[in-house]
C-alpha positions in Angstrom: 0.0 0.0 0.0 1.2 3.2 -0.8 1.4 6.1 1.7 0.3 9.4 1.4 3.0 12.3 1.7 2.1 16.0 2.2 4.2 19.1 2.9 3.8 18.5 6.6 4.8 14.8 6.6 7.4 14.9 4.4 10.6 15.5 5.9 9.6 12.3 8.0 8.4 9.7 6.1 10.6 10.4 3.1 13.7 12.3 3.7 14.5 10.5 7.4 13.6 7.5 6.0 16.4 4.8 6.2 15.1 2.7 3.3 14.9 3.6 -0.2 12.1 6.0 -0.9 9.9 6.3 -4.5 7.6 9.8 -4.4 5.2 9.6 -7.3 4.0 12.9 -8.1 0.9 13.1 -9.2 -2.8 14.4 -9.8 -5.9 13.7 -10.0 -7.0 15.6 -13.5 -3.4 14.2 -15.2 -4.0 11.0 -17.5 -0.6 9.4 -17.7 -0.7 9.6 -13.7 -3.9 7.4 -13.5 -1.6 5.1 -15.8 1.1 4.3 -13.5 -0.7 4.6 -10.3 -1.9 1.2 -10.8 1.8 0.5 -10.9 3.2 1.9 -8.0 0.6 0.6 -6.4 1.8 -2.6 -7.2 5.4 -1.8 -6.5 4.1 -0.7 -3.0 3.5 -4.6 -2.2 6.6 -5.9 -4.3 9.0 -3.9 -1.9 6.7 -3.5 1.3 9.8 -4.4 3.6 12.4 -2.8 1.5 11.1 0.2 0.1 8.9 3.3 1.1 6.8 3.8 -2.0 5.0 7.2 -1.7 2.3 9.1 -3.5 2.2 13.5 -3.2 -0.7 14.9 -4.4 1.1 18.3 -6.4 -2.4 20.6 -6.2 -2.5 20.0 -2.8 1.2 20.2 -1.3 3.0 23.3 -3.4 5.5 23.3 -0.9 7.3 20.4 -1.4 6.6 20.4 -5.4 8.2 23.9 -5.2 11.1 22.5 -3.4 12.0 19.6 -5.9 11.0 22.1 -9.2 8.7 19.5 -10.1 7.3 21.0 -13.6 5.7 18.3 -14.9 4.0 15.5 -13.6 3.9 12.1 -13.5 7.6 13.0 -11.9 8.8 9.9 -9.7 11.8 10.9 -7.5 13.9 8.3 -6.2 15.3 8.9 -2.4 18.2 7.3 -0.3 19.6 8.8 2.8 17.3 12.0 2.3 19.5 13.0 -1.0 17.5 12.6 -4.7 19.1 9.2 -6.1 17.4 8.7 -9.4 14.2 10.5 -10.9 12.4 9.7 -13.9 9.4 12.0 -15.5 6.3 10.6 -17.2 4.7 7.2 -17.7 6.8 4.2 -18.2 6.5 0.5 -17.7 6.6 -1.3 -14.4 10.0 -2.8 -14.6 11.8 0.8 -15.2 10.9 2.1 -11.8 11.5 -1.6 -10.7 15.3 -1.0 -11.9 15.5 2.4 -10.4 14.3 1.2 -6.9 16.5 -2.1 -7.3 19.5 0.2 -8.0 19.3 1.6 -4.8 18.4 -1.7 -2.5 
């Protein structure tokens, strides 16, 4: 399951985190980010005890999008040890982000 990050939880659950962290950036009016939610979704349960796999909502926490310059969403940014690892921007198959998270595990 994934969990929800806002501005105020964010420093928490991702940045203190001491597993690898995936924040899809998303919302709810953007197409390609009602593709690959279904994904993450099932990435979520794949790496439940490895991996914190995150959703942030961009129209409601400008905050953090501000922070990260996120311009264009689906934006999936990769964390470890609170620094940006990896990031990849718009839709793609299952075993790309898969890779990405892997990589960091």
């Amino acid at each position: 399951m994934t969990i929800e990050v806002t501005d105020a939880n964010f420093e928490e659950i991702v940045l203190q985190s001491d597993k690898p962290v995936l924040v899809d950036f998303w919302a709810e009016w953007c197409g390609p980010c009602r593709m690959i939610g279904p994904l993450v979704s099932e990435l979520a349960n794949d790496y439940k005890d490895r991996a914190v796999i995150t959703k942030m909502d961009v129209d409601s926490n400008p905050g953090t999008v501000a922070r990260f310059g996120i311009r264009n969403i689906p934006t999936i940014l990769f964390f470890k040890g609170g620094d940006i690892a990896d990031k990849q921007v718009g839709a793609v198959p299952k075993t790309i982000l898969a890779a990405k998270i892997d990589a960091l595990l």
